[in-house]
VOPA-860532 format. One record per residue (C-alpha): x negated, y negated, z. Coordinates in nm, 2 decimals. Layout:
% VOPA-860532
<atom><X>X</X><Y>Y</Y><Z>Z</Z></atom>
...
% end
This chain:
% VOPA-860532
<atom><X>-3.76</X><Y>-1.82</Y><Z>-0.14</Z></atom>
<atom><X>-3.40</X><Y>-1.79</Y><Z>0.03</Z></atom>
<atom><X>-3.35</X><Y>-2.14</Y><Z>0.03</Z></atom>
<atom><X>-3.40</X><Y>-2.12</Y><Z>-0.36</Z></atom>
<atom><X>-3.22</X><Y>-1.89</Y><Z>-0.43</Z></atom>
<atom><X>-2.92</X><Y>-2.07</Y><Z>-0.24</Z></atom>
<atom><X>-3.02</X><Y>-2.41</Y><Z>-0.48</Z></atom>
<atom><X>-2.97</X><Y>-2.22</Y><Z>-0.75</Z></atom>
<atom><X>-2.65</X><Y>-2.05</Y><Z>-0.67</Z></atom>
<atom><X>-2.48</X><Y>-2.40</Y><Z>-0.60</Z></atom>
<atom><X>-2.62</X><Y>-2.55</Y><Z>-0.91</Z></atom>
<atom><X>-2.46</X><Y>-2.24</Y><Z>-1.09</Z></atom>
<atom><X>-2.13</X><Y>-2.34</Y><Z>-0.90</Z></atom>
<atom><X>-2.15</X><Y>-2.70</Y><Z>-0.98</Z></atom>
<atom><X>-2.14</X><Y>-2.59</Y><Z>-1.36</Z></atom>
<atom><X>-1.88</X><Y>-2.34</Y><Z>-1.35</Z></atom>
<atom><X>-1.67</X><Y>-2.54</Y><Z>-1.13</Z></atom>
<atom><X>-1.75</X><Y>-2.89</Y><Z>-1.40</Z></atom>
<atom><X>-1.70</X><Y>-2.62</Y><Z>-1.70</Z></atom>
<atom><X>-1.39</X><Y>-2.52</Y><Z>-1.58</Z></atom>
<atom><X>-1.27</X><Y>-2.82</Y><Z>-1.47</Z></atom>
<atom><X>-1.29</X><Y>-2.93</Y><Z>-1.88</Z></atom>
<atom><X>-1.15</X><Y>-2.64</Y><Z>-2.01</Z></atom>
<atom><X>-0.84</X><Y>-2.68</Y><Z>-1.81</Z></atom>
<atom><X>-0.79</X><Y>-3.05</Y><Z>-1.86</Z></atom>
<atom><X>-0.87</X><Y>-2.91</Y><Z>-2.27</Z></atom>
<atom><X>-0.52</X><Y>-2.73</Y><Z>-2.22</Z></atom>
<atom><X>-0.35</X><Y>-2.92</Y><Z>-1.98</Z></atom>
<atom><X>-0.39</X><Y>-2.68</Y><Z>-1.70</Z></atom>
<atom><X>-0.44</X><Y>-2.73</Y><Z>-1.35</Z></atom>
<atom><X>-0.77</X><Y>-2.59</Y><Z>-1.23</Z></atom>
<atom><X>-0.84</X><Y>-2.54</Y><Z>-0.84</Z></atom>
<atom><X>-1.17</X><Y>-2.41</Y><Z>-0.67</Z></atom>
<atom><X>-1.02</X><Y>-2.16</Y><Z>-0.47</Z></atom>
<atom><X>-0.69</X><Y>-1.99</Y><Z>-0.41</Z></atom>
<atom><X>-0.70</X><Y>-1.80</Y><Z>-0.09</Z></atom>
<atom><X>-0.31</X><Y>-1.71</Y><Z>-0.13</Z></atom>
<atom><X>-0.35</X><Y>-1.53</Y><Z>-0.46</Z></atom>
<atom><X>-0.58</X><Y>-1.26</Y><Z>-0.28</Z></atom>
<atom><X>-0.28</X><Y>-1.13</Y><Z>-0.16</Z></atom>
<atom><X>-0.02</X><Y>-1.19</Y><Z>-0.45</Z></atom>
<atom><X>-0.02</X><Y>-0.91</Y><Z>-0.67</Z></atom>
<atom><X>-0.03</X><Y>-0.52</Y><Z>-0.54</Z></atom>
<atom><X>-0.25</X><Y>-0.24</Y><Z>-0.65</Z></atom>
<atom><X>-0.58</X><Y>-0.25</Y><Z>-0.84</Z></atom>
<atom><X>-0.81</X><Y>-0.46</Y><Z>-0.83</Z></atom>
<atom><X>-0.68</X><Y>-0.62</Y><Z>-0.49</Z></atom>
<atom><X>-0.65</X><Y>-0.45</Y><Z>-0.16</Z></atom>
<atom><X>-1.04</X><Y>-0.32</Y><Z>-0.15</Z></atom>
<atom><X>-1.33</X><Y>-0.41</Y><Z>0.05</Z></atom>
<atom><X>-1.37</X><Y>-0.68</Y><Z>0.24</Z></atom>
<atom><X>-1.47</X><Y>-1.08</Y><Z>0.20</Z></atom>
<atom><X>-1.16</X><Y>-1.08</Y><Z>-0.09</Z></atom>
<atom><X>-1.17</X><Y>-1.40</Y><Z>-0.28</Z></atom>
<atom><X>-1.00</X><Y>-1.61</Y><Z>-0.58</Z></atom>
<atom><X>-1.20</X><Y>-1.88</Y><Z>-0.70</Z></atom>
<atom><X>-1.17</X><Y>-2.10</Y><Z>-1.02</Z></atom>
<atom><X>-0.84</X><Y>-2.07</Y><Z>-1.06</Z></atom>
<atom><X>-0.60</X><Y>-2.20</Y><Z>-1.37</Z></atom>
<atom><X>-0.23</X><Y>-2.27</Y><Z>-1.40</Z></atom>
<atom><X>-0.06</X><Y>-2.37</Y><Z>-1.69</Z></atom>
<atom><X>0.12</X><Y>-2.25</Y><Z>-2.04</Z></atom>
<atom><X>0.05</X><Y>-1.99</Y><Z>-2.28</Z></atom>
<atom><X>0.25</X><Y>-1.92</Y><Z>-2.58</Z></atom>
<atom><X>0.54</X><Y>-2.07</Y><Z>-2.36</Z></atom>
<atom><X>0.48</X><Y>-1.84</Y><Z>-2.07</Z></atom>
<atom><X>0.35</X><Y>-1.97</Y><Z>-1.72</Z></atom>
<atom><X>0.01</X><Y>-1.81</Y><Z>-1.61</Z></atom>
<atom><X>-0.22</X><Y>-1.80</Y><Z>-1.39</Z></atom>
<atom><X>-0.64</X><Y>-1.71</Y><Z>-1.41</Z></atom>
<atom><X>-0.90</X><Y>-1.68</Y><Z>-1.21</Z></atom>
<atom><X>-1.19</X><Y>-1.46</Y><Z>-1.05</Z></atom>
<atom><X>-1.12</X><Y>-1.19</Y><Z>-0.82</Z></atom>
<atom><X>-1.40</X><Y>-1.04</Y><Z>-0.60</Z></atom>
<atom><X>-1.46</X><Y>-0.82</Y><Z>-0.33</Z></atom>
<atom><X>-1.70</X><Y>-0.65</Y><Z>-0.16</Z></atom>
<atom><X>-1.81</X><Y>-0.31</Y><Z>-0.01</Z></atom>
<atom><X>-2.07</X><Y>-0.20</Y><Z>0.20</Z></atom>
<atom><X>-2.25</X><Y>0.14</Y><Z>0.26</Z></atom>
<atom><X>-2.51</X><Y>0.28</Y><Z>0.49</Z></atom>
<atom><X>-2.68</X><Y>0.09</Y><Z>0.78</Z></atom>
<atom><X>-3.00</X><Y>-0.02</Y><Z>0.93</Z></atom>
<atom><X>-3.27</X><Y>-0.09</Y><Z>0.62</Z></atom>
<atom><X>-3.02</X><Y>0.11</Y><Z>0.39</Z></atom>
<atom><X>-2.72</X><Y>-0.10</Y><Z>0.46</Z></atom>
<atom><X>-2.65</X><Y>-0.27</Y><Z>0.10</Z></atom>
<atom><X>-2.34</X><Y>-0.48</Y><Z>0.03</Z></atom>
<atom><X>-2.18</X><Y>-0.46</Y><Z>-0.34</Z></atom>
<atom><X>-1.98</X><Y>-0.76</Y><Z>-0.48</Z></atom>
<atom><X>-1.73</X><Y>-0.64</Y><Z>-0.79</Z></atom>
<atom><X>-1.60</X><Y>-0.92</Y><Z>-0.94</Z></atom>
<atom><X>-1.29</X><Y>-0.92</Y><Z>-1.21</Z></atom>
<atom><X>-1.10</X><Y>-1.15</Y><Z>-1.42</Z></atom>
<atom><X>-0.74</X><Y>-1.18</Y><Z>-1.35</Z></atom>
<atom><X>-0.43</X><Y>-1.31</Y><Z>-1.55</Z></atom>
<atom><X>-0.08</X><Y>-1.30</Y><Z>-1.48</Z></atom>
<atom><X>0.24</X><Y>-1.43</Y><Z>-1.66</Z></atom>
<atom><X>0.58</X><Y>-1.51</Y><Z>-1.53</Z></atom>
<atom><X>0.82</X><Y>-1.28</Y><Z>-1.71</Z></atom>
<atom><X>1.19</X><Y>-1.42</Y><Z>-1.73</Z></atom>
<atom><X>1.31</X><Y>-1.19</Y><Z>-1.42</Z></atom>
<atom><X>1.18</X><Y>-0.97</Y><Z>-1.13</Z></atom>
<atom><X>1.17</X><Y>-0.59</Y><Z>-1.20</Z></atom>
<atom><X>1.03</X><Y>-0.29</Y><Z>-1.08</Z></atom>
<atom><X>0.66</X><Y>-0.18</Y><Z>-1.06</Z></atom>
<atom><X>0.51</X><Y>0.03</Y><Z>-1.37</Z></atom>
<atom><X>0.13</X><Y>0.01</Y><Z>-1.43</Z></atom>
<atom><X>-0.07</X><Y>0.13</Y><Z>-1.72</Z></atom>
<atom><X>-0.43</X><Y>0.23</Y><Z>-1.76</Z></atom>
<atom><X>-0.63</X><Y>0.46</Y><Z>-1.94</Z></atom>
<atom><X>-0.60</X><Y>0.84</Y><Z>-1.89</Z></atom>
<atom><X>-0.95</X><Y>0.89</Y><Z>-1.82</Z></atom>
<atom><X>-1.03</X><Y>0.65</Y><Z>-1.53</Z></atom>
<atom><X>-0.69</X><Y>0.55</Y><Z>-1.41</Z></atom>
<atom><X>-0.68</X><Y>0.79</Y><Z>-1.12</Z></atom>
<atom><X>-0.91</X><Y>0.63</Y><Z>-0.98</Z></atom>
<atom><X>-0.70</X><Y>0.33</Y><Z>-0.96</Z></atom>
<atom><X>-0.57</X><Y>0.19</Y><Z>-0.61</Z></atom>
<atom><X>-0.25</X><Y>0.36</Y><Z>-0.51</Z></atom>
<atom><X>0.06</X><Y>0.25</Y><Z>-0.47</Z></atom>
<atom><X>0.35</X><Y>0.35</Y><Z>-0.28</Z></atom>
<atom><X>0.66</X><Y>0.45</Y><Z>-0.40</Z></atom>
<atom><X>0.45</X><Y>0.48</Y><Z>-0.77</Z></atom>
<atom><X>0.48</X><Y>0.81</Y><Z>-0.96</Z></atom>
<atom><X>0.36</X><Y>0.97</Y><Z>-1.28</Z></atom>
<atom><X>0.56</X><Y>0.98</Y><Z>-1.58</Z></atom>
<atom><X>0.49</X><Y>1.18</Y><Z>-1.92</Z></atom>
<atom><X>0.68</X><Y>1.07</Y><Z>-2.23</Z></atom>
<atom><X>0.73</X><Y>1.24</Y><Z>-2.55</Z></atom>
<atom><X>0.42</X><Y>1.18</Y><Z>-2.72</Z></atom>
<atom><X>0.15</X><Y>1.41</Y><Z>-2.66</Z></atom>
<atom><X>-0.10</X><Y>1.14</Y><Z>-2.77</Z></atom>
<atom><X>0.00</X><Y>0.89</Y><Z>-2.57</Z></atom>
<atom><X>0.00</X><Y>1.10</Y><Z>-2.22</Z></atom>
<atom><X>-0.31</X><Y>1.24</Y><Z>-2.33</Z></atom>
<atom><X>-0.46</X><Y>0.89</Y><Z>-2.35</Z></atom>
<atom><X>-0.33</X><Y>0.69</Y><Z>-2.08</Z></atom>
<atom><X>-0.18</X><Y>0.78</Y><Z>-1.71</Z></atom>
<atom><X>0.19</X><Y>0.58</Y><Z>-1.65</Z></atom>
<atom><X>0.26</X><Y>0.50</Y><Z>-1.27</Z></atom>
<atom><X>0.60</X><Y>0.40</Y><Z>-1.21</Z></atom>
<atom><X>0.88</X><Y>0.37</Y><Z>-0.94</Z></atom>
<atom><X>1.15</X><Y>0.32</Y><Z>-1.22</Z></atom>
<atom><X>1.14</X><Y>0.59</Y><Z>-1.51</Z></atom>
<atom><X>1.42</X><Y>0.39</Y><Z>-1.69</Z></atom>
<atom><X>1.20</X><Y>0.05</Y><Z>-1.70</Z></atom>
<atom><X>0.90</X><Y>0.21</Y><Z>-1.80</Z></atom>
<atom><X>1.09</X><Y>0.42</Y><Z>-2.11</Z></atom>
<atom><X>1.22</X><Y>0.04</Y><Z>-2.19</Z></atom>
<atom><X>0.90</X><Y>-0.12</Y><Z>-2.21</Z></atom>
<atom><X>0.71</X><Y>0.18</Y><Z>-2.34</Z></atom>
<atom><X>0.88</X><Y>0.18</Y><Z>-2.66</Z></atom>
<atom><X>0.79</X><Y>0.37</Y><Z>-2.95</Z></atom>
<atom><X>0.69</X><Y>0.08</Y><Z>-3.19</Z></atom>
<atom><X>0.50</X><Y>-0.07</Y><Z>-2.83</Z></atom>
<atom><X>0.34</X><Y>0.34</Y><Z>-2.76</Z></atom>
<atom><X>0.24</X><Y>0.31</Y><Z>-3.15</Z></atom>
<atom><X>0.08</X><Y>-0.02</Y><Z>-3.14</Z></atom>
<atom><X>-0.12</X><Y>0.05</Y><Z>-2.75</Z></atom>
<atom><X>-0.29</X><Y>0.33</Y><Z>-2.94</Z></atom>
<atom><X>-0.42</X><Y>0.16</Y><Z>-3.26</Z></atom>
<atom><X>-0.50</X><Y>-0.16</Y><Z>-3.01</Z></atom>
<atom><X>-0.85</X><Y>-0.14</Y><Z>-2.91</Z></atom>
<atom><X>-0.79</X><Y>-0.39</Y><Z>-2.60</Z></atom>
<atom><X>-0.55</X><Y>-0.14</Y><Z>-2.50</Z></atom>
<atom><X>-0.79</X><Y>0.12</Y><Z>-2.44</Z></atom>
<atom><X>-0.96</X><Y>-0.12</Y><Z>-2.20</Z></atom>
<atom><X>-0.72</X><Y>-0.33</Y><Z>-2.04</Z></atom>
<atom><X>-0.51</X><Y>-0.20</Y><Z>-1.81</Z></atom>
<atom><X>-0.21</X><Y>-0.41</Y><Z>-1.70</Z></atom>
<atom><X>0.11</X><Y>-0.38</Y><Z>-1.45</Z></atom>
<atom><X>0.45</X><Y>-0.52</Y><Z>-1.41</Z></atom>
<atom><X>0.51</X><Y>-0.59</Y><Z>-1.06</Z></atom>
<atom><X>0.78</X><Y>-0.88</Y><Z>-0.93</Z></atom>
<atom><X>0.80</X><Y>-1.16</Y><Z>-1.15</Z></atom>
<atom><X>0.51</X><Y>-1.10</Y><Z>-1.33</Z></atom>
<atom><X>0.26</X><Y>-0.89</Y><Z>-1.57</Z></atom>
<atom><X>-0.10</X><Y>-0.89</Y><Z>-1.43</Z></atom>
<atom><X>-0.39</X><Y>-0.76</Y><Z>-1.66</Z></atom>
<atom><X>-0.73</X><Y>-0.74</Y><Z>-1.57</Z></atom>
<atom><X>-1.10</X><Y>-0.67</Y><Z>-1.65</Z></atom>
<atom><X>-1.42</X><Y>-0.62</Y><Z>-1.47</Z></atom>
<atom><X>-1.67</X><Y>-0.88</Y><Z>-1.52</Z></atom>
<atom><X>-1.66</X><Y>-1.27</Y><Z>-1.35</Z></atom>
<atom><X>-1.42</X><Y>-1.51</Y><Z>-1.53</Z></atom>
<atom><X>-1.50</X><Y>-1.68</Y><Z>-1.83</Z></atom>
<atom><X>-1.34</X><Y>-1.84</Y><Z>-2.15</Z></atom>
<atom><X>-1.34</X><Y>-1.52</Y><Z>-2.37</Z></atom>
<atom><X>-1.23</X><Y>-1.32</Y><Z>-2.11</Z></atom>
<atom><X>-0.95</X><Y>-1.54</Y><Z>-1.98</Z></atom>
<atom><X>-0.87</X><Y>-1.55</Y><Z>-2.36</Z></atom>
<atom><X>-0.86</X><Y>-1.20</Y><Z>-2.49</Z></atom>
<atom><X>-0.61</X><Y>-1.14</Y><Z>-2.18</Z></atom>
<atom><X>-0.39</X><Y>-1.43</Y><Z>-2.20</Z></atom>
<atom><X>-0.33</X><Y>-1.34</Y><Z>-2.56</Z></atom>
<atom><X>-0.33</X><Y>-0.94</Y><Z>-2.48</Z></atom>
<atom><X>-0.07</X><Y>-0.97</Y><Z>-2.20</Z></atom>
<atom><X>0.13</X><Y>-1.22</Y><Z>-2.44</Z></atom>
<atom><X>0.15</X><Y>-0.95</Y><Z>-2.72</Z></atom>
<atom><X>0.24</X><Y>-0.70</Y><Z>-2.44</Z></atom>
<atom><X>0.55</X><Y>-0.95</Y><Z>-2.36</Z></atom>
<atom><X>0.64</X><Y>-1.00</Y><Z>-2.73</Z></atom>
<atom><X>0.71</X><Y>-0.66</Y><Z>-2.80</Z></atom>
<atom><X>0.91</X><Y>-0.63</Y><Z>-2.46</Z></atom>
<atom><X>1.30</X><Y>-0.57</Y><Z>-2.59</Z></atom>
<atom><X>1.51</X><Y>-0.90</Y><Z>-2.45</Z></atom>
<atom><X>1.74</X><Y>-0.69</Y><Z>-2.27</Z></atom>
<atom><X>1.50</X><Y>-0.55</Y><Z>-2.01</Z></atom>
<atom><X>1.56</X><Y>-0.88</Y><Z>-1.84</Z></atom>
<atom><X>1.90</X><Y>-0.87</Y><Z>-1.86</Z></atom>
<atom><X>2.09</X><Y>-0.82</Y><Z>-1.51</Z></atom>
% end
């Protein structure tokens, strides 16, 4: 029965790897199996959990004339011992971008479950002048003056009437913006974020990345 279930698993593999394999060459991406230096890349949630971290089928190319990067991020925890010990795997799919310049960290998620969000040190909450807004998502940020830039009234006014919004949370750390969902990677998902964090980006003032 184990030995099934360990055909099956690669056979599920070979597909996703073949599958994924297409849809880069599609785009004219680069696609890679694994990616152990992108478990450590980016800071805060999802990344720094568990243990047996991983980044597997892993694209890089273009989008909307900004450089990205996908893939699947997992980790696992386990609890208890003995006959109770049981080992989780939560698995998420990750995009970044390359924004034009480096600048400081300011991460956004919904009100509701944010706190329970990895920390991050140096990161502080900030309330802005809408009531609706704070009310509906949490802003962590080491730079108040960054996040007022980017949190914008026309961008605050659109993130409320934007259902992926209210679902996505995303970050601006370094040189990049880094969205995320749960779930293993697939073409929707990798989709809705590419195009999310894009329209994040779009309504990002120009001079945010001026020196």
């Amino acid at each position: 029965m184990v030995g099934l279930v360990v055909w099956w698993q690669w056979q599920e593999r070979r597909k996703k790897v073949a599958e994924f394999t297409a849809f880069a060459q599609e785009r004219g991406w680069r696609y890679l199996e694994r990616d152990r230096g992108l478990v450590k890349r980016f800071r805060g949630s999802p990344f720094g959990r568990g243990h047996d971290r991983r980044a597997e089928h892993v694209l890089r190319g273009t989008h909307r004339g900004r450089r990205l990067v996908a893939f699947e991020y997992s980790y696992k925890e386990t609890e208890g011992s003995g006959d109770n010990r049981r080992t989780r795997t939560y698995p998420f799919t990750v995009v970044g971008l390359a924004t034009p310049a480096p600048r400081p960290t300011l991460e956004l998620s919904r009100e509701n479950w944010g706190r329970r969000l990895l920390g991050l040190v140096g990161m502080r909450d900030l309330q802005l002048e809408s009531e609706e807004f704070n009310r509906t998502f949490r802003i962590r940020t080491e730079d108040d003056k960054f996040a007022y830039d980017i949190l914008h009234p026309r961008m605050m006014a659109w993130m409320l009437a934007d259902e992926r919004a209210l679902s996505i949370p995303f970050r601006f750390e370094r040189g990049d913006l880094v969205v995320w969902t749960p779930g293993k990677v697939d073409r929707t998902r990798i989709a809705e974020l590419l195009d999310y964090a894009c329209d994040i980006l779009d309504r990002t003032p120009d001079f945010v990345w001026k020196p």
